[in-house]
Every structure is written in structure tokens, then in C-alpha cells.
C-alpha positions as CSV (number, residue, x, y, z in Angstrom):
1,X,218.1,347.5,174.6
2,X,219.4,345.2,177.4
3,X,217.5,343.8,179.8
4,X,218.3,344.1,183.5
5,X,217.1,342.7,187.0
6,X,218.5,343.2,190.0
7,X,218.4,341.1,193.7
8,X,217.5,344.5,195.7
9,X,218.8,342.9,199.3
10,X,222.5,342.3,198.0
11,X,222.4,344.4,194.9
12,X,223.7,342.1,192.4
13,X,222.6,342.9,189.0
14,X,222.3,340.8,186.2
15,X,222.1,341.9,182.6
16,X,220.7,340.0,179.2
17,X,222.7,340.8,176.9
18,X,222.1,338.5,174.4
19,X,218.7,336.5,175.0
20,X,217.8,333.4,174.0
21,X,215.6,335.0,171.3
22,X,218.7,336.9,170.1
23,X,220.7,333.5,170.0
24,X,217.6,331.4,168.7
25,X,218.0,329.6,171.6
26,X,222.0,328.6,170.8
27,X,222.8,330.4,174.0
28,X,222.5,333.8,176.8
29,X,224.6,336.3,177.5
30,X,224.9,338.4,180.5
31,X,226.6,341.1,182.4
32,X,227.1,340.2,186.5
33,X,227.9,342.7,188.8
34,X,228.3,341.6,192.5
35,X,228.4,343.9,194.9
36,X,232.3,343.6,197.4
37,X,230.2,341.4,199.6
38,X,228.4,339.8,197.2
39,X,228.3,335.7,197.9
40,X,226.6,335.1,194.5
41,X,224.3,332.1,193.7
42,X,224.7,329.0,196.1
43,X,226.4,326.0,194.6
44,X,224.3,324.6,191.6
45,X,225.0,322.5,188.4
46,X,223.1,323.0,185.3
47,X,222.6,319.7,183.8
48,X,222.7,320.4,180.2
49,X,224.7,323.5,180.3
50,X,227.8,324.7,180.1
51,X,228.7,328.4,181.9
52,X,231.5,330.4,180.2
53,X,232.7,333.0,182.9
54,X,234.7,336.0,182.0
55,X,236.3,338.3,184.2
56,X,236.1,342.3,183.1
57,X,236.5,344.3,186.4
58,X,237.5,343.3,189.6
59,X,238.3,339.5,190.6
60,X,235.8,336.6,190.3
61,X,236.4,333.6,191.9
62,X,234.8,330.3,190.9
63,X,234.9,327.1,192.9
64,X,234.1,324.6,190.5
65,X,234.4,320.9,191.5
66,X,237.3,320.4,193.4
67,X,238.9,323.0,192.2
68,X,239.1,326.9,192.8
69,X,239.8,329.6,190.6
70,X,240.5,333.3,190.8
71,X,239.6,335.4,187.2
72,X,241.4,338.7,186.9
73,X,239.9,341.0,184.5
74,X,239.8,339.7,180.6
75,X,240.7,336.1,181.8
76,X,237.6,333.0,181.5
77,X,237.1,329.7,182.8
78,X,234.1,327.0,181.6
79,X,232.2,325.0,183.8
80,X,231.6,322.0,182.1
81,X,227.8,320.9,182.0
82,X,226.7,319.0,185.3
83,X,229.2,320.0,187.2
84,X,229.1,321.7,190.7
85,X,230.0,325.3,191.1
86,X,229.5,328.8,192.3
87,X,231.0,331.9,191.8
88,X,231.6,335.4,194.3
89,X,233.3,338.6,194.5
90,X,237.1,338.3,195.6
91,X,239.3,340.8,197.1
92,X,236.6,343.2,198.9
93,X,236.0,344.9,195.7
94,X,232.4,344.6,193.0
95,X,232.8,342.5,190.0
96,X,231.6,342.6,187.0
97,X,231.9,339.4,184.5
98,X,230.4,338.1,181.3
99,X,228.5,335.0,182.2
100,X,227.5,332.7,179.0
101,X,225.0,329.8,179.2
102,X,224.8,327.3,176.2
103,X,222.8,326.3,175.4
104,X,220.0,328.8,176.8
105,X,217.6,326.2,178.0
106,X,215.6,328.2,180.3
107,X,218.0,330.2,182.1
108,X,216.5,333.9,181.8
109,X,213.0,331.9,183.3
110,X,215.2,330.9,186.3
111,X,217.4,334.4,186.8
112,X,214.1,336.2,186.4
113,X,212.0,334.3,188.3
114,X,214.2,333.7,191.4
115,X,214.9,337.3,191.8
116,X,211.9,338.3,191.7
117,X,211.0,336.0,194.4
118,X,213.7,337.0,196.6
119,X,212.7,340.5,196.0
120,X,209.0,339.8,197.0
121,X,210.9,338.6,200.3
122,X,213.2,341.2,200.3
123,X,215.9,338.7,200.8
124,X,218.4,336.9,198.9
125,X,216.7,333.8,199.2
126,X,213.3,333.1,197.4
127,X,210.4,331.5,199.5
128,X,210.6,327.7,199.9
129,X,207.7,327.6,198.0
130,X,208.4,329.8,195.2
131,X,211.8,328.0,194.9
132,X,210.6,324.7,194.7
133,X,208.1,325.7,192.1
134,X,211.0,327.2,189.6
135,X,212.9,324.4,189.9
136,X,210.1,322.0,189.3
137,X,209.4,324.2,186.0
138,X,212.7,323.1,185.1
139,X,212.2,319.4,185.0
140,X,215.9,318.3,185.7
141,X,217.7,321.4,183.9
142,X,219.1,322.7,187.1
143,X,219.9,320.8,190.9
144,X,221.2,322.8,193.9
145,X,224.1,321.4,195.5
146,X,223.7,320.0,198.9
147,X,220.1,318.7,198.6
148,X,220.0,315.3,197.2
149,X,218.6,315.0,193.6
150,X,216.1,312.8,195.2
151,X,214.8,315.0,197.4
152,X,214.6,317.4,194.8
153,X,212.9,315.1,192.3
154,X,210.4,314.1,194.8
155,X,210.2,316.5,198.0
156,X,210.2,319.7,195.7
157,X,207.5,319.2,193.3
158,X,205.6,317.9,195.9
159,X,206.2,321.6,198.0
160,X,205.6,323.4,194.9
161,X,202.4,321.6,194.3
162,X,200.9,322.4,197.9
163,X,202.1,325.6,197.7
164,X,200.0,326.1,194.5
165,X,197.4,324.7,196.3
166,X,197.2,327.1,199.5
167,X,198.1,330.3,197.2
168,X,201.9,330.5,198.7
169,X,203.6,330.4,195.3
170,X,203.5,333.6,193.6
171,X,206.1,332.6,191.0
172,X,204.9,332.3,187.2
173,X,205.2,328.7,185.6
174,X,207.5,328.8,183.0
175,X,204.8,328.1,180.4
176,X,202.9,331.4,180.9
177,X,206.0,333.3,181.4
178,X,206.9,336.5,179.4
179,X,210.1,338.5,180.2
180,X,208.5,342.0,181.6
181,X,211.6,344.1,180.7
């Protein structure tokens, strides 16, 4: 059975299709549906991953790099690893694409989490503290674009660590983590 969470203030759904379980670890599979309006993630790179997009209904567009590109249904573009990118609905319309991730790393950990988050807010941004806490589970898998690496190597773990300290993370660590699908 696939596994499916959804970011209740936008209504973007994402779907496991293949886990990393499934994959022993090789890669993830999901389904993405975002809403007409839907903005998707902000611009992110994963370090040691590559993400395979694939268009099935409706348009996605990716801007990856420098560069932007606009998937019609059955088309597919790959974001190399460490680069830049971000995808969103085009043309007023929901999408739905295939979104691959190799290897799997922890990428259901940070889909799962990070929703959830944003749901406890009811917004489509997490808590500052619950975000910096993810990301520091991560150690270097995944930077956000637009905040220094620095800042995010130093600044965040420190955030995450007195939010831990005053009870304002409720995020799990990655290490006691189990997929409640």
C-alpha cells in the first residue's frame, strides 16, 4: 500500500511509492500533486542526490540552476546532485509528477517530518525550530538556497539545539524515527 502525507494549508500531497525499504536504500519514489497554486518546496539542493522529475498531468515547471524548464505530461528532466532547484505548478492547473530520489538518503525522514511540522503550524512553513532540527538530522544531505551553508552549519544546529532545550522542537530526530503510515 502507498504511503501518503499531505501539507493540509496548500494541499500538496506527496506519495511513497517506492520506499527506501522497497529500494534497499538504491532510491524513493513518489507521486506529487500540487495544488493550481501550489509554489512547491523553496529552492534546495540535495548534496548527494540526484531528483528525477517526471511530468504525468498537467505542467511542472523546474527552475534548476540557471535554467528553467517546463515538463508536459510524460516528459522528465534530472537535477544533478548539488545543484539548486525547485519545482511548481504551471499554467493555473494541479500537477501531478513522479519525483525519484537516488539515492534515498533520508528523504522520506525530511518529506515526513517537515509536513508534519508545517501541519502542527497549520502553515506551509515548519517552525524555525522544528526546521532547523530536521535539517541538523541531516548532517549536510540537504542546504536551502538563500541561507549560506555557513549559517546553516553553524546558526541552525545551534537553533535546533536550544529549541530542544526549551521544549519548542516537536520534530522526531531521525534516529528514533519510524514512518507512521
Amino acid at each position: 500500500m502507498d504511503k501518503k502525507i499531505e501539507l493540509k494549508a496548500t494541499g500538496e500531497t506527496i506519495t511513497f511509492i517506492r520506499t527506501a525499504d522497497d529500494t534497499n536504500g538504491r532510491f524513493v519514489e513518489t507521486l506529487v500533486t500540487l495544488p493550481a497554486s501550489g509554489d512547491g518546496p523553496p529552492t534546495h539542493r540535495h548534496i548527494l542526490q540526484t531528483e528525477l522529475f517526471e511530468a504525468i498531468d498537467g505542467k511542472v515547471g523546474v527552475d534548476c540552476g540557471d535554467m528553467k524548464v517546463v515538463l508536459e505530461p510524460e516528459q522528465s528532466f534530472t537535477v544533478p546532485a548539488n545543484t539548486l532547484h525547485r519545482c511548481y505548478a504551471v499554467g493555473g492547473k494541479e500537477t501531478k509528477f513522479k519525483a525519484t530520489f537516488t539515492p534515498a538518503l533520508s528523504i522520506e525522514y525530511l518529506l515526513t517530518e517537515l509536513v508534519e511540522a508545517c501541519n502542527r503550524k497549520n502553515s506551509k512553513m515548519p517552525s524555525s525550530f522544528d526546521a532547523c532540527y530536521i535539517l541538523r538530522q541531516l548532517k549536510g544531505e540537504y542546504y536551502l538556497g538563500g541561507v549560506p551553508p555557513f549559517v546553516q552549519d553553524t546558526i541552525f544546529p545551534m537553533t535546533a539545539m536550544f529549541g530542544k532545550v526549551f521544549g519548542l522542537v516537536k520534530a522526531k530526530s531521525k534516529r528514533g524515527w519510524q514512518a507512521t503510515w
